[in-house]
N, C-alpha and C positions, 0 to 999 in steps of 0.2 A: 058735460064737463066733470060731473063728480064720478062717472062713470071711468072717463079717461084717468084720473086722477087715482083710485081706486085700483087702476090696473098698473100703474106704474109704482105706486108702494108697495102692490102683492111682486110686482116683478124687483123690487127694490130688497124687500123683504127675503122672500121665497127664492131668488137666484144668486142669494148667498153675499150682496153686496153690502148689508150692514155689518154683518158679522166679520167681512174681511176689511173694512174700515177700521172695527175694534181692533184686530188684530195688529194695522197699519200704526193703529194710536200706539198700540202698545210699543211699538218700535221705537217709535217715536219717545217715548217715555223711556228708554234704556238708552239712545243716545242722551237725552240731557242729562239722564242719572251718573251717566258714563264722563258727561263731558266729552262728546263725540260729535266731529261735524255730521249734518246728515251725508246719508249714503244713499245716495239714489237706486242703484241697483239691490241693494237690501230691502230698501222698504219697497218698491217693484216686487220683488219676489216673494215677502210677506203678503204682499196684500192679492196677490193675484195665484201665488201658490197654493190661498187659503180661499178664494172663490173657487178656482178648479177643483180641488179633495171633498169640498161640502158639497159642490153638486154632482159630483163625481159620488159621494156617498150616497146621497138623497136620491140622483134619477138613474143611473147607474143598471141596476138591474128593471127601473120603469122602461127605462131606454129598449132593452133589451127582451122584455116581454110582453111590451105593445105591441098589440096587433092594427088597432084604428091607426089614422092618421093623427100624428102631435099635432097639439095644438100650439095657437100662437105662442101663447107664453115659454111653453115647454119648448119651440123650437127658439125662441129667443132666447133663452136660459143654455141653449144647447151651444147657439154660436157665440153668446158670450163665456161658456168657458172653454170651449177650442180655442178662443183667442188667448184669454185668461192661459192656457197650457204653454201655448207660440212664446205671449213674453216673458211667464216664468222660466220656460225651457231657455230661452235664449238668455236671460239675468244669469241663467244658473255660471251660466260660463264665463262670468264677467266678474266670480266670485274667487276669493285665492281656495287654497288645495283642501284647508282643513275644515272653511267654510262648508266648501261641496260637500266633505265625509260625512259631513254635521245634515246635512238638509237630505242626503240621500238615502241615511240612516232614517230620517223623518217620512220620506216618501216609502220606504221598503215597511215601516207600522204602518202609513195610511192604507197601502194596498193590502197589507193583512187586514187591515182593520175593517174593511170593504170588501175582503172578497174570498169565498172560503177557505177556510185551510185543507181541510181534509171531509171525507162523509159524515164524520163524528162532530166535526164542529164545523159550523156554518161560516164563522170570522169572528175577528176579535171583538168587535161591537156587540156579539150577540152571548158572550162569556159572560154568566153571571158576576156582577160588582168588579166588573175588571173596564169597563166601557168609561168612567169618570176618570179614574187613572191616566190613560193612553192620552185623551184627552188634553188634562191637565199638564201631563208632561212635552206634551207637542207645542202647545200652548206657553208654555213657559221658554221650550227651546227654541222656539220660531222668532220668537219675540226679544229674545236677551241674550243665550248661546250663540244664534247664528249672528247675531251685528256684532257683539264680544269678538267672535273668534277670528270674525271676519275683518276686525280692525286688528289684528294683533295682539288684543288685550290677555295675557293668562288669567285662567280660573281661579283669583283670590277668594276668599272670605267673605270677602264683601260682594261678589257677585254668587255666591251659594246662599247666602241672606238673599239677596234680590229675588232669586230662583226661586227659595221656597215661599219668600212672600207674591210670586205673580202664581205658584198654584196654588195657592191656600186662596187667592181670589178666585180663581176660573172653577177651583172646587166648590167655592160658595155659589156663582153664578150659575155651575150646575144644577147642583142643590137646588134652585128655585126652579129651574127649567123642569128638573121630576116631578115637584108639588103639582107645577101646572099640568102635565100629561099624565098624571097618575092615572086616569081613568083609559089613558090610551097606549100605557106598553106592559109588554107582557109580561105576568108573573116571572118567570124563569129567571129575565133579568138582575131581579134580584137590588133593585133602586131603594135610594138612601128612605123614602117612604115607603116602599113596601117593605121593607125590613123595621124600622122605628117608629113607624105611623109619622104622619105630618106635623101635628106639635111636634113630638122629639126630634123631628128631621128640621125643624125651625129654632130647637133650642140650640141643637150642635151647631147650626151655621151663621147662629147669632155668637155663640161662645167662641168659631174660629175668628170673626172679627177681632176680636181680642189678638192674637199673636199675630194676625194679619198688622195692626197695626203698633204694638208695641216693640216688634222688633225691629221695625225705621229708627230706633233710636239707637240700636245694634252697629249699621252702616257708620263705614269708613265716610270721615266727612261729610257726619250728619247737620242738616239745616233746619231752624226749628219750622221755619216757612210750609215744611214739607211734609210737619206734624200738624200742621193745621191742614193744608191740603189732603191727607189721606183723612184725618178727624171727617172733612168734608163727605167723603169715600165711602167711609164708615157707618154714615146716618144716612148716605142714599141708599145705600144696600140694604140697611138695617131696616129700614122702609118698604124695599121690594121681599125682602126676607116674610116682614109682616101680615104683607097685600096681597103675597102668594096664595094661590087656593086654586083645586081642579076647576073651578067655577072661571077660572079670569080665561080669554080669549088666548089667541096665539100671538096674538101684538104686542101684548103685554111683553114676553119673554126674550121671541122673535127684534122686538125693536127698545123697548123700556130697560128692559134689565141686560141687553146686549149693547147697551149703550155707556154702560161703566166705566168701562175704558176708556171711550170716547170723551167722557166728563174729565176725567182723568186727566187727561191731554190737555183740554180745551183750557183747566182750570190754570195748568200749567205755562200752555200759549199766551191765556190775556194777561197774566203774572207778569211774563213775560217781554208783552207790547207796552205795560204799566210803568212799568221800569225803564224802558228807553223813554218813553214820553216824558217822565220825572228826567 
């Protein structure tokens, strides 16, 4: 049993499905910032456009230079994102014109970013201190631009505040994700700890907490409710920021600290179900 159990978290973990959950929350959190009904087809293609690209990143070139037979996991991670490709590709077309421009623009960085540009540079992922960027700006677009555009909303003020406050988080959540592998990516990269050493890489990402949550107060039809909920945000991360260390496993990152968002949401939903019950 703990066997089986074991294998379903590494496959929960490992074939990209909490990370594209985070991503789904985060959708989720831009419709009710938005005042948006949901969109089924939006958050479909967040959530399953962002299992395909991760494991499209991760096993991508595994895929292609194994020579044994895959194993279970890897063949199961394999047909869960062929499928994962099927509903994205078919949402794509369920989205209006300027949606698509918006998401195609997003897939033409994933494929640079996965796959080499030229002899001289291997891909975007592998550019020194340019890998957190690409990231964060996907990340932000996935999640607020494409449901924004995709309801007809224009680019106010109030959604370029939103934008910088969801990469000022994914930049933090990166940030921990380096502490943890510091031991395991290469120099060249050029990562927020091998460049400032880990304290300094802990003080910066404690300091962007700060504009991460002082500019909610910035936002069109600010709710003070909403200052306590990011306050919330603020001292989980501040926590994971802390506890980070090459020493902590890959669960830690993988599932603890990619769960952010997911809190996010969550705290948001029983708010939420609190208020109709009252």
């Amino acid at each position: 049993m703990k066997l089986l159990k074991n294998r379903i978290v590494g496959l929960y973990l490992n074939g990209s499905i909490h990370v594209s959950l985070a991503v789904f929350a985060l959708v989720q959190m831009t419709f009710y910032f938005c005042h948006l009904p949901f969109d089924a087809v939006v958050s479909i293609l967040a959530f399953s456009g962002t299992l395909f690209s991760y494991n499209f990143i991760k096993y991508a070139e595994v895929v292609y230079k194994h020579k044994k037979p895959f194993s279970k996991r890897l063949k199961v991670i394999i047909v869960i994102s062929l499928l994962a490709l099927i509903i994205g590709a078919v949402s794509f077309f369920f989205l209006n014109w300027k949606a698509q421009v918006v998401t195609l623009s997003l897939l033409v960085l994933a494929v640079l970013y996965a796959i080499p540009i030229s002899s001289n540079v291997s891909n975007l992922r592998n550019l020194a201190g340019l890998k957190v960027y690409i990231v964060c700006i996907c990340w932000a677009t996935v999640t607020l631009i494409v449901p924004v555009v995709n309801a007809d909303i224009p680019i106010t003020w109030d959604i370029v505040i939103k934008f910088t406050q969801r990469f000022i988080l994914v930049f933090i959540l990166i940030g921990i994700f380096e502490v943890v592998d510091l031991q395991y990516d290469d120099k060249y990269l050029k990562t927020l700890p091998q460049m400032l050493g880990i304290t300094n890489t802990k003080y910066l990402l404690a300091l962007l907490l700060i504009p991460f949550y002082v500019i909610e107060f910035f936002k069109v039809g600010y709710q003070p409710i909403q200052a306590w909920n990011n306050l919330l945000i603020v001292l989980l991360t501040l926590f994971f920021i802390s506890y980070a260390s090459p020493k902590r496993t890959k669960f830690f990152t993988l599932f603890w600290v990619e769960s952010v968002p997911i809190v996010w949401w969550l705290i948001v939903v029983i708010q939420g179900n609190a208020s109709i019950l009252e």
